[in-house]
Wavefront OBJ file of the C-alpha trace (Angstrom):
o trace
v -8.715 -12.415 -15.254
v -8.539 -10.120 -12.286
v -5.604 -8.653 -13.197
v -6.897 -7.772 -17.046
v -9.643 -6.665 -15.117
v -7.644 -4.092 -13.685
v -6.584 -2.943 -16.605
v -9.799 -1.253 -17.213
v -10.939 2.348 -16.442
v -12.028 2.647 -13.384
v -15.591 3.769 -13.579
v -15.925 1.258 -16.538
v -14.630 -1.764 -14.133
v -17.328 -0.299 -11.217
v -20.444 0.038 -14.039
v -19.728 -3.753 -15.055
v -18.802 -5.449 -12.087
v -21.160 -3.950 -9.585
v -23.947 -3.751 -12.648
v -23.465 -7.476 -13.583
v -23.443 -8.763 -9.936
v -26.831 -6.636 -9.196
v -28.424 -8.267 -12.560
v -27.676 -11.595 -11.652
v -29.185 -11.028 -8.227
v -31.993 -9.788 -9.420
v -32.259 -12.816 -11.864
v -31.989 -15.374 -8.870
v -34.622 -13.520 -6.998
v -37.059 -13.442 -10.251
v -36.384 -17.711 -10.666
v -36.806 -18.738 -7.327
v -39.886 -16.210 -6.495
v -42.436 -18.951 -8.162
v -40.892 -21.881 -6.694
v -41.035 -19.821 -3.127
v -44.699 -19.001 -3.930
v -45.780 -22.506 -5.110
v -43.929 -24.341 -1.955
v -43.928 -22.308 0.546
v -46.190 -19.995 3.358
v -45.679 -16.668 4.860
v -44.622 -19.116 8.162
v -41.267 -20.007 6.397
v -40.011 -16.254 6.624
v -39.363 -16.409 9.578
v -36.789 -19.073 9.410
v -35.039 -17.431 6.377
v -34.894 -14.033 7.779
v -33.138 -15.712 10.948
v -30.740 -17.259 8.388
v -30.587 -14.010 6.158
v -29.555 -11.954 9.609
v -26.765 -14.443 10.745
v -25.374 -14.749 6.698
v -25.283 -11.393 6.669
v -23.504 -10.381 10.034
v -21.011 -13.250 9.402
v -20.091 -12.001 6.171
v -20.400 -8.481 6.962
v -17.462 -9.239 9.789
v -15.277 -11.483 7.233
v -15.441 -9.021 4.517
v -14.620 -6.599 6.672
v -11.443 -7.758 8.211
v -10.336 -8.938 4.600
v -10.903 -4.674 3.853
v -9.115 -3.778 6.636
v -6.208 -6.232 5.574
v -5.860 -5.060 2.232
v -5.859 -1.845 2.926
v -3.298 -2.382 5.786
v -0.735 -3.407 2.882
v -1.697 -1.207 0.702
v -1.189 1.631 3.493
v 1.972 0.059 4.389
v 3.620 -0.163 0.774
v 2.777 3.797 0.519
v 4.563 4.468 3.694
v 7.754 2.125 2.552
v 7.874 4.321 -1.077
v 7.680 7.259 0.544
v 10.554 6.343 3.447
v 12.713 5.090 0.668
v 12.366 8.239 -1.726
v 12.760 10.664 1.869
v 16.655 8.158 2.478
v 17.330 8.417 -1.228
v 16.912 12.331 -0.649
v 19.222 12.080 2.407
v 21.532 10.668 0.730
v 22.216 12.826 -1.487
v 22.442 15.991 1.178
v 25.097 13.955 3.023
v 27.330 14.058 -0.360
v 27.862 16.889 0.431
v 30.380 16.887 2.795
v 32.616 14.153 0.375
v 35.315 15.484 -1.702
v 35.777 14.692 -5.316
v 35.367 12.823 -7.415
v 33.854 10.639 -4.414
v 30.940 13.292 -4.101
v 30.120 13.310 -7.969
v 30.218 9.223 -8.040
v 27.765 8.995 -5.399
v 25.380 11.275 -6.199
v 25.429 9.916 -10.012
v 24.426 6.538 -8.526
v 21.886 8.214 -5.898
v 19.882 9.437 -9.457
v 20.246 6.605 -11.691
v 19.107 4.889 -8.954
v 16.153 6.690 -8.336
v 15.125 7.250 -12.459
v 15.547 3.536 -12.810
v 12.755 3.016 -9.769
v 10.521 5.462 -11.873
v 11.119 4.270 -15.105
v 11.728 0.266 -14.990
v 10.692 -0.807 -11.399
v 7.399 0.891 -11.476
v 6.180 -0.881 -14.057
v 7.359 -3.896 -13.129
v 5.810 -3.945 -9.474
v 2.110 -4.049 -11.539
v 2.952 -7.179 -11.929
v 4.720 -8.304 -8.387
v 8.286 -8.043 -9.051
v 11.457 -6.031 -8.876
v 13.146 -4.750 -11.928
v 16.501 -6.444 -12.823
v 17.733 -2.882 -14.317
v 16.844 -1.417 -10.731
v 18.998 -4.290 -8.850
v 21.699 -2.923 -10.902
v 21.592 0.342 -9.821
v 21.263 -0.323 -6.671
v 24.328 -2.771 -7.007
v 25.924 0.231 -8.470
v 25.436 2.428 -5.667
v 26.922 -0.438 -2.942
v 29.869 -0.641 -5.556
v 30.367 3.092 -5.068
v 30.470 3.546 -1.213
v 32.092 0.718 -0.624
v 35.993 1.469 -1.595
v 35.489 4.602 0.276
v 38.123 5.783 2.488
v 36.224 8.461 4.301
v 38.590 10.736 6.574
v 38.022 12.682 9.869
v 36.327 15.505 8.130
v 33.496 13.441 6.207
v 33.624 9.868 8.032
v 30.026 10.859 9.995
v 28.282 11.913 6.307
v 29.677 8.281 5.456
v 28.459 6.371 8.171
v 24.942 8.190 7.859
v 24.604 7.649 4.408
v 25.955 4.167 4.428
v 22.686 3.671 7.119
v 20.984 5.409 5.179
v 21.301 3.119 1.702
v 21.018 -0.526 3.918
v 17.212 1.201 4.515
v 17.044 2.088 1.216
v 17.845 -1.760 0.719
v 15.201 -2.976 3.282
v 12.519 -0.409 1.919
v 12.679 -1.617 -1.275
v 12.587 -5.388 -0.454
v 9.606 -4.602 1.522
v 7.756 -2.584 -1.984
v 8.504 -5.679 -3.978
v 6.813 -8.005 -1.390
v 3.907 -5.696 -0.628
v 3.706 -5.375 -4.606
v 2.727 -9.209 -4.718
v 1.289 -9.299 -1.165
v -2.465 -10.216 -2.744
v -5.187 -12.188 -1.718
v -5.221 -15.768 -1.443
v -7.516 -17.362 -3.723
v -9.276 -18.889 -1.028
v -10.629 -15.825 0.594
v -11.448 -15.153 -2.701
v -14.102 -18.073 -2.913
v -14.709 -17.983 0.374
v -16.247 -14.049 -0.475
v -17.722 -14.592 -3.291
v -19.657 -17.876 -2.051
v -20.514 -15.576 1.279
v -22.021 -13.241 -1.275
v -23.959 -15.451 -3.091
v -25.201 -17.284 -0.013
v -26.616 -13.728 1.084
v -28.267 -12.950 -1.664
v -29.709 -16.857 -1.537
v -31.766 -16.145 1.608
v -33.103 -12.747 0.692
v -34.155 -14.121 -2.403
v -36.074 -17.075 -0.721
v -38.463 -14.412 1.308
v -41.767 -14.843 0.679
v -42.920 -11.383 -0.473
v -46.260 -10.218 -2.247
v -45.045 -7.280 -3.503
v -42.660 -8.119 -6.452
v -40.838 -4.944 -6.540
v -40.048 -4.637 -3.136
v -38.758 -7.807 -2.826
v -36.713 -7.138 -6.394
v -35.570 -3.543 -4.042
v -33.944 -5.242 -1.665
v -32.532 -7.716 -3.551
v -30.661 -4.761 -5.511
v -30.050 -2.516 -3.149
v -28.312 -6.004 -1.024
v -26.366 -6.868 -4.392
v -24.896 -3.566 -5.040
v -23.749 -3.199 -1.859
v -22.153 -6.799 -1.305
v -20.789 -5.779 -5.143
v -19.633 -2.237 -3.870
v -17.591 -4.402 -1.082
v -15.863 -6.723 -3.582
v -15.167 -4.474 -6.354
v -12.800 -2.266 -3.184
v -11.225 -5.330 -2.392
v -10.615 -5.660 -6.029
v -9.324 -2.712 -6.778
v -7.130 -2.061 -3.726
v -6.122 -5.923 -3.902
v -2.295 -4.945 -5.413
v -1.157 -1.674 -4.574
v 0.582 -1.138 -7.525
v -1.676 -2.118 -10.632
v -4.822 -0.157 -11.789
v -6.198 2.832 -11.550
v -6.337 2.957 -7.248
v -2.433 2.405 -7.195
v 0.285 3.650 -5.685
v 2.476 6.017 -8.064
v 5.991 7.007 -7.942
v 5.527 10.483 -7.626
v 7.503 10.711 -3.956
v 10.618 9.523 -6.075
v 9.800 11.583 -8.627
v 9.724 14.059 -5.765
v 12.741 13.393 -4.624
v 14.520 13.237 -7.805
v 13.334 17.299 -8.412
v 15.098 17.895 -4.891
v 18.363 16.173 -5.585
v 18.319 18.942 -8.883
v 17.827 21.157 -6.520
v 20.619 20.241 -4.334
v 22.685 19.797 -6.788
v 22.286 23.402 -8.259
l 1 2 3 4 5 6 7 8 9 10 11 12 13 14 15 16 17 18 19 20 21 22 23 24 25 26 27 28 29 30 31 32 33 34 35 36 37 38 39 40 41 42 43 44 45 46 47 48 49 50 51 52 53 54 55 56 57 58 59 60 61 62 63 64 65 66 67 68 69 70 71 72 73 74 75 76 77 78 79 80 81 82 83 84 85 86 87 88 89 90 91 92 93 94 95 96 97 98 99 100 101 102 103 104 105 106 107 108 109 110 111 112 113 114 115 116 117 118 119 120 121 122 123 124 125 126 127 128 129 130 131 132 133 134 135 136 137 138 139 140 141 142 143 144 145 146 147 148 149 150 151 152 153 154 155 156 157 158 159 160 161 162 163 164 165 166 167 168 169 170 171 172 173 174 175 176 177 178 179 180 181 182 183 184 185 186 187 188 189 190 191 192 193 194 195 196 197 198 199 200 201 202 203 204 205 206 207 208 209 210 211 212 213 214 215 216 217 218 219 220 221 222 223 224 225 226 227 228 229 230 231 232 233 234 235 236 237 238 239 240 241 242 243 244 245 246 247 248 249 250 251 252 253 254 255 256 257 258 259 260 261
């Protein structure tokens, strides 16, 4: 469900998520403020503000770690795209120095390669996983260097570039895994139950003044909502509308044109 949720224009996602989880706050708050009224004094505010403080600062502090987690990978899978398009890129420059038909093989695998990231991997990684065309190519590109007899004159550009495609290698193990590097269910739960739990105590005040106490209530729920719609969002780094795109390979692939001009 989270995933379809992605799917959804941004704003859209933000207007229903945040919008629904402020309504049903504000529908606890209207139930329970005759029960609170009926059964209880101004004397019990006291204890539930204590509670409300110590919910709050111990959620505040969990939520807040999970944020800077996420965003960690998500920060982290940008950085390994754009080291693997800046290699693929490097690469290619180092063909230079191979004679024929060596230099024309390489750099033929270096692109297909990099259009097959674009157009089959990308797609793929919305969902957590490699692309099998991708593998190919990058099989391909192994099968190219490998029978390589480099002489005297080009046997540095080889050794570079053969370092050069093992990180390409590593980089793009590490995209796949931060691609399905999301949230356990459990902190899932365990956030949304914090949330509610929140919103529980400031809806137990005792207040006289309905629309103040309704104020807070909101203003509480659309920020706890504003919190988990991020984590939502920025939850897989490569599906919806905050995502990572493949514009450094696209990038990259404009330079090898160049290069190869």
């Amino acid at each position: 469900m989270a995933m379809r949720a992605l799917d959804l224009p941004l704003g859209l996602f933000g207007i229903l998520f945040i919008g629904g989880f402020v309504a049903l706050s504000l529908g606890l708050a209207l139930a329970l403020r005759p029960f609170v009224r009926r059964r209880f004094g101004d004397e019990h505010n006291a204890v539930f503000d204590t509670g409300f403080s110590a919910v709050g600062t111990m959620y505040a502090i969990v939520a807040g770690l999970l944020v800077l987690g996420v965003y960690s990978t998500f920060d982290d899978a940008s950085k390994a795209s754009a080291d693997e398009a800046s290699n693929l890129v490097l690469m290619y420059q180092q063909t230079r120095a191979f004679p024929q038909p060596e230099r024309d093989q390489a750099r033929q695998a270096i692109v297909s390669y990099t259009r097959s990231v674009i157009e089959d991997e990308w797609p793929a990684l919305a969902n957590g996983n490699g692309s099998p065309k991708t593998d190919q190519a990058l099989n391909t590109m192994f099968d190219v260097w490998a029978p390589m007899d480099p002489s005297g004159q080009w046997s540095d550009e080889y050794s570079a570039s053969v370092g050069q495609l093992n990180t390409v290698l590593t980089l793009r193990n590490e995209r796949i895994d931060d691609s399905g590097a999301a949230l356990n269910p459990i902190y899932w739960v365990m956030l949304f139950v914090g949330a509610f739990l929140t919103i529980l105590h400031l809806a137990l005040l005792r207040m006289e003044n309905r629309t103040m106490h309704l104020f807070a209530v909101g203003v509480t729920a659309a920020m706890l909502g504003l919190v988990l719609y991020l984590l939502i969002e920025v939850n897989l780094p490569f599906r919806g509308d905050i995502s990572l795109s493949p514009d450094n390979f696209r990038a990259a692939l404009a330079t090898m044109t160049t290069i190869g001009r």
